[in-house]
C-alpha positions in Angstrom: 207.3 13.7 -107.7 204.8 10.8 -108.9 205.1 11.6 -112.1 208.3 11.8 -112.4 209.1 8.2 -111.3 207.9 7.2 -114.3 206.2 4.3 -112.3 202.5 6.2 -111.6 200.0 8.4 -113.7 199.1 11.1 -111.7 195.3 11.4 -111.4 194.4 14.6 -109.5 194.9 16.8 -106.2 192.7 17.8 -103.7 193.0 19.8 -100.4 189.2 18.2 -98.9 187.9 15.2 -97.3 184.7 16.4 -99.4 187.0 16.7 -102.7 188.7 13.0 -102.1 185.5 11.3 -101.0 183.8 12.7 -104.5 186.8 11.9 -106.5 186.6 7.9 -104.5 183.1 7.8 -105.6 184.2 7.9 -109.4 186.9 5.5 -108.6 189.4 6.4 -111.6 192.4 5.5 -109.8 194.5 2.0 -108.5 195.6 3.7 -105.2 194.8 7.1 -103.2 197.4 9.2 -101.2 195.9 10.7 -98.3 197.1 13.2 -96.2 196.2 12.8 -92.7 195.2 16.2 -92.3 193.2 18.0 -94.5 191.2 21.1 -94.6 188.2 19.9 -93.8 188.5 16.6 -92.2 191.4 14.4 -90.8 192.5 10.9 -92.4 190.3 9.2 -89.4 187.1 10.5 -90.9 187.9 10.1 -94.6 188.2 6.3 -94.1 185.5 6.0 -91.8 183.3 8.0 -94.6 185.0 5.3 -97.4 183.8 2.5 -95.3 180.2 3.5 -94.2 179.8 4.3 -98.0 181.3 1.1 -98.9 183.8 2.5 -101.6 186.8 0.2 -102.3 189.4 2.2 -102.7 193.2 1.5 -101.9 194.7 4.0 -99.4 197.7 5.1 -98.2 198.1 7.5 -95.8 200.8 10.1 -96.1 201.6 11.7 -92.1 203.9 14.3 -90.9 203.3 12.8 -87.5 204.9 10.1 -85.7 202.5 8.8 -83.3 201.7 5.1 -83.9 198.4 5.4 -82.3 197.7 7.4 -85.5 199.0 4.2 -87.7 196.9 1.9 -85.5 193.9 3.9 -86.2 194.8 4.1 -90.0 195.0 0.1 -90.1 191.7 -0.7 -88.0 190.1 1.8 -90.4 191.3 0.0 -93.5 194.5 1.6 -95.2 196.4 -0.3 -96.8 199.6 1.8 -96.9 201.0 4.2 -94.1 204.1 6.1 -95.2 205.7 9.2 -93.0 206.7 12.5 -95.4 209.9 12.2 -93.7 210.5 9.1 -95.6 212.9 8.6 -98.7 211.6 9.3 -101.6 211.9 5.7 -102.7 210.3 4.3 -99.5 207.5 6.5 -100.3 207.0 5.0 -103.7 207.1 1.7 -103.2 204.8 1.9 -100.3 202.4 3.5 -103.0 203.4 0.9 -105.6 202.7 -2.4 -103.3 199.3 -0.6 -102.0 198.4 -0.5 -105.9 199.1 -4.2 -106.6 197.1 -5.0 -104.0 199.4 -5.6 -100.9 199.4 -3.9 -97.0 202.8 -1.9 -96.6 202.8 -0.5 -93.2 205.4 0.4 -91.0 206.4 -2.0 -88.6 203.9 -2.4 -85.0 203.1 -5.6 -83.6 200.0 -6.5 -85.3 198.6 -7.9 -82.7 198.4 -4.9 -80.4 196.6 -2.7 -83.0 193.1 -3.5 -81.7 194.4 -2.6 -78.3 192.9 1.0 -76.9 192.0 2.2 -73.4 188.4 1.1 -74.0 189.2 -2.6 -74.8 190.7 -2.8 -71.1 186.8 -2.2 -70.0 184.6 -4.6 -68.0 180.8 -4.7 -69.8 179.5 -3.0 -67.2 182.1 -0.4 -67.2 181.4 -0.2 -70.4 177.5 0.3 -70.4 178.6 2.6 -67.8 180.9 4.7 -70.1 177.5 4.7 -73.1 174.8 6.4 -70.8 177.2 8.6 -69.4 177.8 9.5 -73.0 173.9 10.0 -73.1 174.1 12.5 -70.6 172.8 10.4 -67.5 173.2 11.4 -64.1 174.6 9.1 -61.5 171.1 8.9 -59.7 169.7 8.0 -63.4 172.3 5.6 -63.7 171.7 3.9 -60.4 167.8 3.8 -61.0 167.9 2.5 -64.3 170.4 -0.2 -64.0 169.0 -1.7 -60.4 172.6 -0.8 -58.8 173.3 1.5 -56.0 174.6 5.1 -56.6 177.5 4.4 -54.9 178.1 1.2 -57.1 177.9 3.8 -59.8 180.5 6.0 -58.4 182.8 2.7 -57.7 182.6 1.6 -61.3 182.9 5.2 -62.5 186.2 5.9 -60.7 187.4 2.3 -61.7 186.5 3.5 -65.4 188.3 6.9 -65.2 191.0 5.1 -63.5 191.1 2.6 -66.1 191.1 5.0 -68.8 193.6 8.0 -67.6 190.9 10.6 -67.2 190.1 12.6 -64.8 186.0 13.4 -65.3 183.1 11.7 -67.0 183.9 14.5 -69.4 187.1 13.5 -70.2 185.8 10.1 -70.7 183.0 11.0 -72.7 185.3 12.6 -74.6 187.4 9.5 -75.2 184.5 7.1 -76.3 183.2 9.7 -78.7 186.7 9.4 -80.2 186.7 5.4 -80.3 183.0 4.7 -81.5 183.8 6.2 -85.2 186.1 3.3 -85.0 184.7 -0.3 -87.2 183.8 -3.5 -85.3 186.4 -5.8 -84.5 
C-alpha cells in the first residue's frame, strides 16, 4: 500500500523486534512502522531497546488494539506516530507522512494524563515497599530492615494493593515489573 501512494519508498519488512532493531541500527529510513505485536517482542520492548541503545529513529506504531493504555505507553516510550489498522487508508498515511517530517501525530488523549499509571498514585514508602517486595523480601525482612513494625508492613501493603487493584504481593510484583521498563519522567 506504501508504495503505491506514490508519497513513500518502501525500505524493507520484517516480522522481529531482533529484525527492526538491526535494520534501526543502519538507520536507512526517515520513519519506521511498527507493529505492536511481533514475533518475538511487543512494540513496548522495541522502543524501550531503541532508547537504551540510543538510536533516533522516527516511529509509528501500527495497533489492531484499541486500548489507550497501549497509546500512553507508546508516547512515554517515544513514538512519534500511533495509528489503528482500522484506520482509513489515508489517515494511515499521513500519520506516517507527519512522523517523517518530523512532527508527533497521535490520536487524541489528554496529554496530560499520559504519565498517569497505578504506580504514580504511590506514597514513597509504598513505593520502597512495592521494590523489596519485588526483591523477594518477606514481611519480617521488610519490618527489620526498614525500622517499622511488621504490622506497619502489612498496613502499607494492603494500602498498596488497594491502591493498585491487586489482590497479592504477586499481583503487584507483577505490575511494577511491567512499569519499571518504562523511561524516567
Amino acid at each position: 500500500m506504501l508504495e503505491c501512494d506514490g508519497r513513500f519508498d518502501f525500505v524493507d519488512a520484517v516480522q522481529s523486534g531482533k529484525q527492526f532493531l538491526e535494520l534501526a541500527a543502519a538507520a536507512k529510513f526517515d520513519v519506521a512502522v511498527l507493529g505492536w505485536k511481533l514475533a518475538d517482542m511487543d512494540g513496548a520492548d522495541v522502543l524501550a531497546e531503541l532508547q537504551s541503545r540510543k538510536l533516533d529513529i522516527r516511529v509509528t506504531v501500527f495497533s489492531n488494539d484499541h486500548d489507550i493504555g497501549i497509546l500512553k505507553q507508546c508516547v512515554r516510550l517515544g513514538a512519534q506516530g500511533y495509528c489503528f489498522q482500522f484506520d482509513e487508508p489515508p489517515i494511515i498515511f499521513e500519520t506516517i507522512l507527519a512522523v517523517a517530517h518530523g512532527r508527533i501525530c497521535i490520536p487524541y488523549i489528554d496529554i496530560n494524563k499520559v504519565n498517569d499509571t497505578p504506580l504514580s498514585q504511590l506514597t514513597v514508602r509504598e513505593r520502597e515497599l512495592l521494590a523489596v517486595l519485588s526483591d523477594g523480601w518477606t514481611n519480617l525482612q521488610i519490618a527489620t530492615r526498614t525500622g517499622i513494625s511488621e504490622n506497619t508492613v502489612k498496613y502499607h501493603l494492603k494500602n498498596l494493593y488497594d491502591k493498585l487493584d491487586v489482590r497479592n504481593r504477586a499481583m503487584a510484583v507483577a505490575l511494577y515489573s511491567s512499569e519499571k521498563r518504562r523511561p524516567p519522567k
